[in-house]
C-alpha positions in Angstrom: 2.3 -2.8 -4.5 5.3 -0.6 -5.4 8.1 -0.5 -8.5 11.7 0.5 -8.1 11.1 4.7 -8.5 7.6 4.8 -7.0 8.3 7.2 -4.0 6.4 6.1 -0.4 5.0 8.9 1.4 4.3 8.3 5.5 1.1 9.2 6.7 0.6 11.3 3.4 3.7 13.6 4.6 5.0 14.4 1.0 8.0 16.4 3.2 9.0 12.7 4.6 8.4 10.8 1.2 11.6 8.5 0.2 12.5 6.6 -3.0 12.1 3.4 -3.6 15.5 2.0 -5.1 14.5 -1.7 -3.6 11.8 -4.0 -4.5 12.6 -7.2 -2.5 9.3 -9.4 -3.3 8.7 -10.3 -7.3 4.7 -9.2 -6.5 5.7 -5.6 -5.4 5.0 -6.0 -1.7 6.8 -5.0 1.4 9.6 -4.5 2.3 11.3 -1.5 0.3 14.7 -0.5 0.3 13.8 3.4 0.5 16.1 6.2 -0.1 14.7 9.2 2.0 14.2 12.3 0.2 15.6 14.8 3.0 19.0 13.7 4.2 19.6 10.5 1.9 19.7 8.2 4.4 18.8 4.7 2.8 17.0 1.9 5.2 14.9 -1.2 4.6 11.2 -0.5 5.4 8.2 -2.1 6.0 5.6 0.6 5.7 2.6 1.5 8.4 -0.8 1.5 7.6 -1.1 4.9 6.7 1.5 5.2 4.4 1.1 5.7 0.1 3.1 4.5 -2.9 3.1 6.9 -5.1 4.1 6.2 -8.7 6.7 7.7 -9.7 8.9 8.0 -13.1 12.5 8.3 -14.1 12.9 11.3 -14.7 10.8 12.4 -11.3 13.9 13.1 -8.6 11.7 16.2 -7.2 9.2 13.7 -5.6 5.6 13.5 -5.3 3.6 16.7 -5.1 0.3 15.6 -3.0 -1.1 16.9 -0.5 -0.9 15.5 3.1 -3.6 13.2 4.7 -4.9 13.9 7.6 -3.3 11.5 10.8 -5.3 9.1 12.1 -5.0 7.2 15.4 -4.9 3.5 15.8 -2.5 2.3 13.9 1.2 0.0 14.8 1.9 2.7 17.3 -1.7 1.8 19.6 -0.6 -2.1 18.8 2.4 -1.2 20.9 5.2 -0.9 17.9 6.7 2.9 17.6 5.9 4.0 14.5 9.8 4.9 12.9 10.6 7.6 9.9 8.7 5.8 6.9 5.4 4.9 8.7 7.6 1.9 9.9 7.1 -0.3 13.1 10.5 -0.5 15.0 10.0 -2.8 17.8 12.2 -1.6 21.0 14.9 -3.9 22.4 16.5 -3.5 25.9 19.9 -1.7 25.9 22.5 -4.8 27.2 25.2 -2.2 27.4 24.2 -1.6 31.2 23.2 -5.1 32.2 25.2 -6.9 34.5 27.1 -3.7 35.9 
């Protein structure tokens, strides 16, 4: 279960790892309103089975400093989800843009 400033590292990638401003669930459990560390881009996320909380403090805008876990297979990705930036599962949708042209 995560806190607002925990960060959550996908797949143990500590370069991907975003902060958690967002705790939507009073017991700590998904989904996290994650700001990502490289480009600032904020999104709701429900993270993959590989993914980490790591705790984090106030004062801790650098990150986490672990080291990366190796990558597994299996996983939302084998379930037929794609596995999106956070360790995610972003189901597909069919474009509608071309339909009926």
């Amino acid at each position: 279960m995560a806190r607002v400033g925990d960060w959550l590292v996908p797949d143990g990638d500590s370069a991907r790892a975003g902060l958690i401003i967002g705790v939507r669930n009073a017991d700590g459990s998904p989904p996290y309103v994650v700001k990502w560390r490289a480009d600032g881009h904020i999104a709701l996320v429900f993270p993959g089975p590989y993914a980490r909380i790591v705790p984090g403090s106030a004062d801790d805008e650098a990150g986490p400093a672990i080291q990366a876990a190796p990558v597994t297979r299996g996983g939302a990705a084998a379930r037929g989800g794609a596995v999106a930036r956070g360790g995610a599962v972003a189901r597909r949708t069919p474009d509608r843009g071309s339909a009926g042209r």
